[in-house]
C-alpha positions as CSV (number, residue, x, y, z in Angstrom):
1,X,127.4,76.4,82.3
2,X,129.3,78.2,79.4
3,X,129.9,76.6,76.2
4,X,133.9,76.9,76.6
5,X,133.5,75.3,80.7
6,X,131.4,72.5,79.0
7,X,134.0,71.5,76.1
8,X,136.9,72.1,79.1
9,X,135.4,69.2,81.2
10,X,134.8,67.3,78.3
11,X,138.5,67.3,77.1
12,X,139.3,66.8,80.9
13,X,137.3,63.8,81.1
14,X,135.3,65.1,84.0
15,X,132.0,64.6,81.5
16,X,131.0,61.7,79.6
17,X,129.8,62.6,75.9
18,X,126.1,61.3,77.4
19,X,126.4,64.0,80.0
20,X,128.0,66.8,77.7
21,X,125.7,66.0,74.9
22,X,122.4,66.8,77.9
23,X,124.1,69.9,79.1
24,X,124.3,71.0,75.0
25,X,120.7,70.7,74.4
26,X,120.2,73.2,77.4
27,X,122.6,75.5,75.8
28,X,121.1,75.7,72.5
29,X,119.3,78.8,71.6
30,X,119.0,81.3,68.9
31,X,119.2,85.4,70.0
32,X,117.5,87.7,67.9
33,X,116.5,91.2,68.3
34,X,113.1,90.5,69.9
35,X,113.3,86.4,70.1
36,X,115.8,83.9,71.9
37,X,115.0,80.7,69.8
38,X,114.8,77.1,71.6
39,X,116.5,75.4,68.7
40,X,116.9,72.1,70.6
41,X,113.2,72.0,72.5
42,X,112.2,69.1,70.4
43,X,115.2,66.8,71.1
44,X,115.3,67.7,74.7
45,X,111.7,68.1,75.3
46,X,110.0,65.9,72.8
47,X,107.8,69.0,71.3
48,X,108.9,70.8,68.6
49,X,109.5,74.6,68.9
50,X,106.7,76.5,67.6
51,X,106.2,80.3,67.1
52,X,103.0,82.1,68.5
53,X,102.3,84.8,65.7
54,X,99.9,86.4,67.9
55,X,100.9,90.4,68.8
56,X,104.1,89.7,66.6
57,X,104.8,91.6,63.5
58,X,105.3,90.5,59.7
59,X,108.6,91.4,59.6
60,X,109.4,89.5,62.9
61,X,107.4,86.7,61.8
62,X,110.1,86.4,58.6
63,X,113.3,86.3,60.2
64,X,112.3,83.5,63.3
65,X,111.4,81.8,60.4
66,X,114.4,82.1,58.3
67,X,116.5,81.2,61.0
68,X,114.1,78.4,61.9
69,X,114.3,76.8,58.6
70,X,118.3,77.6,58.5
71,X,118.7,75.9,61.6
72,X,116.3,73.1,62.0
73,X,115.0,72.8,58.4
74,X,111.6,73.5,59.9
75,X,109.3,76.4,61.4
76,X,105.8,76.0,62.6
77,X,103.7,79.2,63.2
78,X,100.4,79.7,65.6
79,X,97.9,82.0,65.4
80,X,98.5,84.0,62.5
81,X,96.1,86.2,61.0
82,X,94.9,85.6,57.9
83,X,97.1,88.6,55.9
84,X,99.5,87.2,57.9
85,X,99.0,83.4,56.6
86,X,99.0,85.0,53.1
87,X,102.7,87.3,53.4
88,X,104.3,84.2,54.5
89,X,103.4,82.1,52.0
90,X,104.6,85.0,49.3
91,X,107.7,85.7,51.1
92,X,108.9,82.1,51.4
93,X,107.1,80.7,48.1
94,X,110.2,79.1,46.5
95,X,112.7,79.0,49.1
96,X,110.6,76.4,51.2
97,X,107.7,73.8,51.7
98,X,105.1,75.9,52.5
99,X,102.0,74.0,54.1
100,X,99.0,76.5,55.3
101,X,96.1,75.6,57.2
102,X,94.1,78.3,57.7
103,X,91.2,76.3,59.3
104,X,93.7,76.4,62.3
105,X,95.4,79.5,61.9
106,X,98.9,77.6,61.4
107,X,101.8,77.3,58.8
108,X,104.4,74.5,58.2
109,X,107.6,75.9,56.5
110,X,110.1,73.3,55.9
111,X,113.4,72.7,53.7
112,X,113.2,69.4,51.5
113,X,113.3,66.0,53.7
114,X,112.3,68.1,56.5
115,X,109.1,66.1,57.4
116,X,108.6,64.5,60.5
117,X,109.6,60.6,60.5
118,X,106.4,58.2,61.9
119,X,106.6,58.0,65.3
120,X,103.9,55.0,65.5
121,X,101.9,57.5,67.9
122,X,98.2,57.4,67.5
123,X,96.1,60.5,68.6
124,X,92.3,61.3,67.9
125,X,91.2,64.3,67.9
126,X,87.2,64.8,68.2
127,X,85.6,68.4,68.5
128,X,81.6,68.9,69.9
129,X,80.5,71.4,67.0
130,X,81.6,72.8,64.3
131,X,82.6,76.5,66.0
132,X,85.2,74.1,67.9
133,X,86.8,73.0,64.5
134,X,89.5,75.5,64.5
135,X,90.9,75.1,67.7
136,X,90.9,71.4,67.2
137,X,92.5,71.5,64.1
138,X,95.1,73.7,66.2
139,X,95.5,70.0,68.0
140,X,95.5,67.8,65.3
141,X,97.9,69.8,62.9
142,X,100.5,70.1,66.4
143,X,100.2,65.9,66.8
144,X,101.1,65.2,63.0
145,X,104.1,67.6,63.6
146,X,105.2,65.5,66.8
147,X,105.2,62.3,64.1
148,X,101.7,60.8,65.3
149,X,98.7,59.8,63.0
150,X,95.8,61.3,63.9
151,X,92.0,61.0,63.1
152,X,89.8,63.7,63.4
153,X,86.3,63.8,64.1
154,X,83.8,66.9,64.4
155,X,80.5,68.0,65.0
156,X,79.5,65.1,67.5
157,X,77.9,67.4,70.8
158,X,76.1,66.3,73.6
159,X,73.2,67.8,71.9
160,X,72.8,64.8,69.7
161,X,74.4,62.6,71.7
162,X,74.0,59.4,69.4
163,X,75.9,61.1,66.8
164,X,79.0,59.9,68.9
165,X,78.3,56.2,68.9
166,X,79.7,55.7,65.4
167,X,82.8,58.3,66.2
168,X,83.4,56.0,69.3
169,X,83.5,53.0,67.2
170,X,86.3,54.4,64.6
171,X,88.2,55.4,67.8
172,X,88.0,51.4,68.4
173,X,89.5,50.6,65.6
174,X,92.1,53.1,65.3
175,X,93.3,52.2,69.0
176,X,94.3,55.7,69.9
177,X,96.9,56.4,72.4
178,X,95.4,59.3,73.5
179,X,92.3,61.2,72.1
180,X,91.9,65.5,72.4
181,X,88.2,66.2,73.0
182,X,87.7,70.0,72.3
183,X,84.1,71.4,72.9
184,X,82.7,75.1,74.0
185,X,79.3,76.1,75.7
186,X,79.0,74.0,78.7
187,X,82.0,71.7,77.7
188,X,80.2,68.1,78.7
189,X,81.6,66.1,76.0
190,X,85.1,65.3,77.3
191,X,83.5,63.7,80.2
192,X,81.4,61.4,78.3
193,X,84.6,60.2,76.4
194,X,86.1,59.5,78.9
195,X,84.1,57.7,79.7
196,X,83.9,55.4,77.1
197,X,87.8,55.0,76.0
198,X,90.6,53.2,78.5
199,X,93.4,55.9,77.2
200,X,94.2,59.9,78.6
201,X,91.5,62.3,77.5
202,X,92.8,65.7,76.6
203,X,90.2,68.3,77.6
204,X,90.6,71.1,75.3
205,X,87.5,73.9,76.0
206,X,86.7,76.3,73.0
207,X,86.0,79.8,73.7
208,X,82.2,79.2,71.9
209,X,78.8,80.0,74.2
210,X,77.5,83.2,75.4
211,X,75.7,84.2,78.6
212,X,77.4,83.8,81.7
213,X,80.7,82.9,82.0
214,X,80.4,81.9,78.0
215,X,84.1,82.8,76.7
216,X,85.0,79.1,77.5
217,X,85.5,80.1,81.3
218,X,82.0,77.1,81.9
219,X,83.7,74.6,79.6
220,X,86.9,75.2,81.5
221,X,85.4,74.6,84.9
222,X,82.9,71.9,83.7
223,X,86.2,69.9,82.1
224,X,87.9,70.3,85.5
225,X,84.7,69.4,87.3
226,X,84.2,66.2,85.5
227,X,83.5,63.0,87.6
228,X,85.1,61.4,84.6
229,X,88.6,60.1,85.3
230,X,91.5,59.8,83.3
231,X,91.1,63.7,82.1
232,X,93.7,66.2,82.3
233,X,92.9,69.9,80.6
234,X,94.7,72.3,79.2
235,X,93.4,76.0,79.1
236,X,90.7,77.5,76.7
237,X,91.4,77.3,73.1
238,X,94.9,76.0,73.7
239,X,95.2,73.6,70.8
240,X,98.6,73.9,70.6
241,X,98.9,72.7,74.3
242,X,96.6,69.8,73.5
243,X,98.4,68.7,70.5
244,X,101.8,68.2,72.2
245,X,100.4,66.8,75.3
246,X,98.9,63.7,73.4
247,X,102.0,63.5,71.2
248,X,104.2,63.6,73.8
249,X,101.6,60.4,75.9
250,X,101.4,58.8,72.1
251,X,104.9,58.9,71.6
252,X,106.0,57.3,74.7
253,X,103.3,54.5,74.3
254,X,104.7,53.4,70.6
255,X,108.4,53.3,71.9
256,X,106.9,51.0,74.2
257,X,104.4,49.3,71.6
258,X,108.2,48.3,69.9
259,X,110.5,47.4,72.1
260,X,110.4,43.2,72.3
């Protein structure tokens, strides 16, 4: 439906402002040369538009963001390459809040007062080894951009399977809503958290291993495989994926947590 049609049956009274204001986030979008811009994803999709750098150029990657940050006051960029992480931050030092992780290949431009209100969502985020960190961090940065807190905990493999007995106990206390468990190789460790926590496991498999099938296609199948319940999986080395998925489940659960 056109913008004009919309406002017509508005005036008419043929919409309610409920209905017309539903029909407007659908409409909302941003054409530039190369990009059409989902300005209103977050508000009618609960996760935030985000902007995959990957096969994108420098030049492209500065005017998605400008009108990111013009529009929404905010612009969060995946996969960037590291001379990539390092342009942006000179191009927009100044004009914006420029938060880099480079851990996870992501930046966080934002205008003043453009950080994300508490949502009361709690995520963890735990990782197998340390060549998963990256991919995890993907997870963890995309869940404090939903609003969640998240805690983050690496290096705790099935290979030295007590080192997760401590890590377990945190979780406890922090009473996730949902926890991201990202691991590469044969991808067991997912399973055996799930095992252990009463709340949706994210299975996130890392692209780490060799051999056969060791590009994070045997953590893939071993995630899906699992005779663990409660898992759901997203596919290899999409952090991003698993980061909105538990901040869209943690979300839900604290508008729950307050209503009386």
């Amino acid at each position: 439906m056109h913008l004009r049609r919309l406002l017509e049956e508005l005036v008419q009274g043929k919409l309610s402002i409920d209905e017309a204001e539903k029909r407007l986030r659908l409409l909302s979008y941003e054409e530039l040369r190369h990009s059409m811009l989902d300005l209103n994803r977050e508000a009618r999709a609960g996760a935030p538009e985000a902007v995959l750098a990957e096969h994108k150029s420098t030049p492209a990657l500065v005017e998605i963001a400008e009108t990111m940050l013009e529009a929404k006051g905010r612009c969060i960029l995946t996969r960037l390459r590291e001379e990539q992480l390092a342009e942006l931050e000179r191009r927009f030092r100044g004009m914006a809040k420029v938060e880099a992780y480079p851990e996870a290949r992501m930046m966080v431009l934002r205008s003043p007062g453009a950080d994300p209100p508490s949502t009361g969502g709690r995520v963890g985020v735990v990782c197998a080894g340390t060549s998963d960190i990256p991919v995890a961090r993907e997870a963890e940065v995309t869940a404090r951009e939903m609003g969640c807190r998240v805690w983050f905990f690496s290096d705790v493999g099935v290979a030295g399977l007590h080192r997760l007995l401590p890590v377990m106990e945190k979780l406890a206390r922090a009473d996730p809503d949902a926890v991201v468990v990202a691991a590469g190789m044969e991808g067991a460790l997912p399973g055996v958290v799930a095992g252990l926590v009463d709340v949706p496991v994210i299975g996130l498999p890392v692209s780490t291993g060799y051999g056969l099938r060791g590009r994070g296609e045997t953590a893939l199948f071993t995630m899906l495989h699992s005779c663990s319940p409660g898992i759901a999986v997203v596919n290899i080395d999409n952090g991003f994926g698993a980061g909105v998925l538990a901040g869209l489940i943690a979300n839900r659960a604290a508008r729950f947590r307050e209503k009386p």
